[in-house]
VOGU-407973 format. One line per 10 residues: number of its first residue (from 1); for each residue x, y, z of N, C-alpha, C, CB. Coordinates in steps of 0.001 Angstrom, whole numbers, always signed. Glycine has a CB too. Layout:
# VOGU-407973
NUM> X:Y:Z:X:Y:Z:X:Y:Z:X:Y:Z | ... .
***
This chain:
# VOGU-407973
1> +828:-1159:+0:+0:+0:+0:+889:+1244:+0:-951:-14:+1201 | +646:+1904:-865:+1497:+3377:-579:+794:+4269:+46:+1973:+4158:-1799 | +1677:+5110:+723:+1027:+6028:+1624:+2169:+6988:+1700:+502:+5403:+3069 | +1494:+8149:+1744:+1782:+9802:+1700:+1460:+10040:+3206:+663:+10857:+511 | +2403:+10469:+3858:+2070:+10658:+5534:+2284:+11951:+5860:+2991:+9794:+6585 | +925:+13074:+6340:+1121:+14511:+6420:+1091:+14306:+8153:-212:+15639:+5527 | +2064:+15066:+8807:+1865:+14739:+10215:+1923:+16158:+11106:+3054:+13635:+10687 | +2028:+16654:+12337:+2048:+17624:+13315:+3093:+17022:+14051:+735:+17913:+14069 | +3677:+16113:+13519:+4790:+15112:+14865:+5392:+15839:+15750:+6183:+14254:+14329 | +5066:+15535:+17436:+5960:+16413:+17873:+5119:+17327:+18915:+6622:+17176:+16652 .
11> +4118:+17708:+18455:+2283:+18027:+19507:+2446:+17010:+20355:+371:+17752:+18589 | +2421:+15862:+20294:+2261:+14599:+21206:+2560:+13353:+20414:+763:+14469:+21816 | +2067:+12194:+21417:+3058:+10975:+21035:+2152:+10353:+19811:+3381:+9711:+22484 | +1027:+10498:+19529:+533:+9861:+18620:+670:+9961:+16817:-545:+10038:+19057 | +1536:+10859:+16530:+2031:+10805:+15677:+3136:+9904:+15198:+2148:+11672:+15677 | +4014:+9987:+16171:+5632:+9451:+16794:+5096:+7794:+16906:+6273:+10343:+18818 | +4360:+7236:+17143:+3468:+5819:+17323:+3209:+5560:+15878:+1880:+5933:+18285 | +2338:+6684:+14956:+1651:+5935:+13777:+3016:+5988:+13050:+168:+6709:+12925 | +3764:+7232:+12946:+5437:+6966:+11828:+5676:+5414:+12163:+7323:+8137:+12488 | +6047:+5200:+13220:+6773:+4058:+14135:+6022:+2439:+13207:+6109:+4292:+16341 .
21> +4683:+2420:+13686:+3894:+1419:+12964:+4163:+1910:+11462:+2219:+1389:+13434 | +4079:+2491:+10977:+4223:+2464:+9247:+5425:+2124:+9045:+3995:+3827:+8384 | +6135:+2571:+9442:+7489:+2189:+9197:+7802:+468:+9266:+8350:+3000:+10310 | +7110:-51:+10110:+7518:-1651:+10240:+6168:-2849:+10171:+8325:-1827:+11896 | +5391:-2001:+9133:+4680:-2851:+8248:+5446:-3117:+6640:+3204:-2130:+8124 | +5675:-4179:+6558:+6424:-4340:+5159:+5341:-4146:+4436:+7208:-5735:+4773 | +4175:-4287:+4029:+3301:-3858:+3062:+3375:-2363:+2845:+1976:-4270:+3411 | +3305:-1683:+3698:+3566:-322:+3493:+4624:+409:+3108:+3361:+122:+4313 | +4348:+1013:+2232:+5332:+1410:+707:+5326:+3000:+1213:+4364:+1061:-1344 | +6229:+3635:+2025:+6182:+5104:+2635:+6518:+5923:+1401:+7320:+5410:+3958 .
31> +5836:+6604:+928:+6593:+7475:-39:+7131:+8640:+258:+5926:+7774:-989 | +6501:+9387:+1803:+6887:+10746:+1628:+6372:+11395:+3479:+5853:+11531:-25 | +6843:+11913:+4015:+6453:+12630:+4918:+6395:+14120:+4698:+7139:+12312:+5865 | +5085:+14744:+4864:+5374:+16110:+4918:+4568:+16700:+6209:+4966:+16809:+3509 | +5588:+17627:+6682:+4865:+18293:+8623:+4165:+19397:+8260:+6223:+19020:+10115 | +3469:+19843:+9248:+2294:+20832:+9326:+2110:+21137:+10391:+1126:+20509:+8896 | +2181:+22504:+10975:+1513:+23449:+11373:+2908:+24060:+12038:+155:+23073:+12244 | +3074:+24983:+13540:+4107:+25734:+13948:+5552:+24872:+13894:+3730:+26252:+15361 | +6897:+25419:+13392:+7848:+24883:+13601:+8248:+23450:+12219:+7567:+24540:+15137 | +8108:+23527:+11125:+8078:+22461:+10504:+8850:+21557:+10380:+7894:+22625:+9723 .
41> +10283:+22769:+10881:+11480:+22385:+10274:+12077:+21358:+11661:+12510:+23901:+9761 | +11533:+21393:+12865:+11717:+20686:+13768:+10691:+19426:+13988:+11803:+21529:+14719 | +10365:+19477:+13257:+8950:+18394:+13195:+9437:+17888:+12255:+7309:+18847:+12945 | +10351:+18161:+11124:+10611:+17079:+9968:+12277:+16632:+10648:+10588:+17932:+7960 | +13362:+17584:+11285:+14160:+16963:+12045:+13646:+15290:+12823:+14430:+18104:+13020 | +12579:+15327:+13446:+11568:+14532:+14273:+11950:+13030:+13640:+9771:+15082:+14023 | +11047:+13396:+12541:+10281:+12913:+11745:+11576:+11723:+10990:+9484:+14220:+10804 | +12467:+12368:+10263:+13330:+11876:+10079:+14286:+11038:+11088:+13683:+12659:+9575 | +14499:+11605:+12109:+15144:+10884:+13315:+14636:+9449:+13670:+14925:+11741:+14561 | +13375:+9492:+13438:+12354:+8145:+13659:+12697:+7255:+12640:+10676:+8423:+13536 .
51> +12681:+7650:+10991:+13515:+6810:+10326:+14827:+6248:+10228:+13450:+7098:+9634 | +15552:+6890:+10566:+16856:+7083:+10644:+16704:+5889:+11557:+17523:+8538:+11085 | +16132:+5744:+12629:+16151:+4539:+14218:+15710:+3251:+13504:+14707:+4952:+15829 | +14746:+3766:+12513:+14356:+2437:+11905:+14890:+1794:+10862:+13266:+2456:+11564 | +15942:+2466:+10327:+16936:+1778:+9316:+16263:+2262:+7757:+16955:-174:+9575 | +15137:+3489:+8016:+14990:+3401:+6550:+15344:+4934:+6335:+13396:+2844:+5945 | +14774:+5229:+4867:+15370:+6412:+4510:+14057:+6753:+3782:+16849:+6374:+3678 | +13049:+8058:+3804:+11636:+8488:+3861:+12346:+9630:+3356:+10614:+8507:+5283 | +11819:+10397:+1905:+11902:+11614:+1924:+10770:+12116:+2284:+12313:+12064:+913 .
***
């Protein structure tokens, strides 16, 4: 399944949980993270860090 993941990561943990599960469903084909709302650029730092733990690489 591909999936486009728009997130707030970083408000609270439930973002940081669903990256986490997508990330280690092999059916799921991540194509892309993009953050939203105050601060983006620390929310995609985040965001990336979570991949980075998980061994993959998400633009």
């Amino acid at each position: 399944m591909k999936v486009l993941l728009d997130t707030d990561i970083g408000s609270d943990i439930d973002d940081a949980i669903c990256l986490a599960y997508l990330l280690a469903q092999p059916q799921c084909d991540l194509l892309g993270i993009t953050t939203v709302s105050g601060e983006p650029e620390k929310r995609a730092m985040l965001a990336s860090a979570i991949c980075t733990a998980a061994g993959r690489e998400v633009p």
